[in-house]
C-alpha positions in Angstrom: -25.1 19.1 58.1 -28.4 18.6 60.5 -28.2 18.0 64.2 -26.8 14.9 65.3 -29.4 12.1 67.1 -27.8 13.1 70.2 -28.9 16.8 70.4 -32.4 16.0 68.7 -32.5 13.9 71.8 -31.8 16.5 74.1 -33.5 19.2 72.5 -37.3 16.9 73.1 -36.2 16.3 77.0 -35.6 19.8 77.4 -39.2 20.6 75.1 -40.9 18.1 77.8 -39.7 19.3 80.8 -40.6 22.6 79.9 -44.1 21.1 78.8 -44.2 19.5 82.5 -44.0 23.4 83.5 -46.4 25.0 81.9 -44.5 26.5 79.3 -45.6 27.5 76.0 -44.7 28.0 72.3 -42.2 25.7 72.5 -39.9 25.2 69.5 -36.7 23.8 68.4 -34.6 25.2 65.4 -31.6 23.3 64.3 -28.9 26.2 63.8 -26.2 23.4 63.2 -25.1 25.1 59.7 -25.4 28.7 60.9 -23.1 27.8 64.3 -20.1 26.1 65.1 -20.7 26.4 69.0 -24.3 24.6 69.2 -26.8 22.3 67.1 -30.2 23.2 68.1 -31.6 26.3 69.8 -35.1 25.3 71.9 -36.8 28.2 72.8 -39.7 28.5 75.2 -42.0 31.3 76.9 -43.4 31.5 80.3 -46.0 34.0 81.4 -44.0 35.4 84.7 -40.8 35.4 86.2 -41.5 32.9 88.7 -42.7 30.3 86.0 -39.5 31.0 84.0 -37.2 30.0 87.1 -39.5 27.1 87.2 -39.1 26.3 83.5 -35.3 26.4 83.8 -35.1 24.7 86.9 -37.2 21.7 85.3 -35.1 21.6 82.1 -31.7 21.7 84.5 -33.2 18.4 86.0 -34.1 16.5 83.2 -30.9 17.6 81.3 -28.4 16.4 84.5 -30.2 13.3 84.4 -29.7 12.7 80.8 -25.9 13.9 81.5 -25.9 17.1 80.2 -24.5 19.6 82.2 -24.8 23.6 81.8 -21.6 25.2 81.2 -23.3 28.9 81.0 -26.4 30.1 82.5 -27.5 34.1 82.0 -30.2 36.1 83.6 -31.4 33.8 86.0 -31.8 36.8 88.6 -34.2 38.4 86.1 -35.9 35.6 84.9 -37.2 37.8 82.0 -34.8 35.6 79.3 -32.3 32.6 80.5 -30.5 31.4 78.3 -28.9 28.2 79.5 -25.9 26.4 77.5 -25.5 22.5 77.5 -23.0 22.4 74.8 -25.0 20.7 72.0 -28.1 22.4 72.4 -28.5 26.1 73.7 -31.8 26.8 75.4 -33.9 30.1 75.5 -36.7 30.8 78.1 -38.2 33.9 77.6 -40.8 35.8 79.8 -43.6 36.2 76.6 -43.2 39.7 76.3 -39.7 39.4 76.1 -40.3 36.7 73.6 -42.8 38.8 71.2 -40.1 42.0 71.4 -36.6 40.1 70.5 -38.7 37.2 67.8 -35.6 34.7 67.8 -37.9 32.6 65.4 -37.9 35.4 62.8 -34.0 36.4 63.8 -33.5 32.7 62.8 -36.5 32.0 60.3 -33.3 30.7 57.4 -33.2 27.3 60.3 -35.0 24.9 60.1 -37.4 23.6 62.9 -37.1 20.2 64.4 -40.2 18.0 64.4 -41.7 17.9 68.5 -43.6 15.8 69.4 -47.4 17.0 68.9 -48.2 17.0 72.9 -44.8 19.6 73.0 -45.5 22.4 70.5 -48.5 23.3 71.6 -51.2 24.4 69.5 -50.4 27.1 66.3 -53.6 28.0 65.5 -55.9 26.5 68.5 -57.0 23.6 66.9 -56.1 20.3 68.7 -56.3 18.0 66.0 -53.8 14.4 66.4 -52.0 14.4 63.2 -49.5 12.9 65.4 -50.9 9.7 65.2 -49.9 7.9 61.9 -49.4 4.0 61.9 -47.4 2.2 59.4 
């Protein structure tokens, strides 16, 4: 069983609005076969607090406009790591030292990751090549 179309869908609107703010290493895994509760886990790092509010904020936005509404939000007052629930897809935003300490990617390294687009996850390695661009 993979994630359904609908919180793939999610999962990049969330990924872009968090692009829109500045955030970094952005990824999705799809943890559909380890959890019942959710399909995909995005998981995103900001540099400060302030930027993770904004992060969060952003994703809220995009995700009420899609409608997808947050049943659980934790650790908004710290903005060191919110993690914000929308049924279908759980999100992460992580203050990056916060990110590097807890490694949910390793915790979770058996799930897959779901293809971003290239724009959204950011550059691995720091090469900016556009393998992104394939035409049939």
């Amino acid at each position: 069983m993979v994630a359904d179309a609908s919180a793939r869908h999610l999962a990049v609107v969330a990924a872009r609005a968090a692009a829109d703010k500045k955030a970094h290493e952005i990824i999705a895994l799809d943890v559909s076969e380890r959890l019942v509760l959710t399909d995909v886990f995005l998981v995103v790092s900001g540099d400060n607090e302030r930027q993770v509010k904004a992060i969060v904020d952003g994703i809220d936005e995009a995700l009420h406009r899609e409608g997808a509404k947050a049943t659980r939000k934790e650790g908004v007052n710290e903005a060191r790591w919110v993690l914000v629930d929308y049924g279908e897809i759980v999100v992460h935003v992580q203050h990056e030292e916060d990110r590097e300490y807890y490694a949910l990617e390793r915790l979770w390294k058996d799930c897959p990751a779901i293809d971003l687009p290239d724009e959204l996850s950011g550059p691995a390695d720091g090469e900016g090549d556009a393998h992104g661009d394939v035409s049939a």
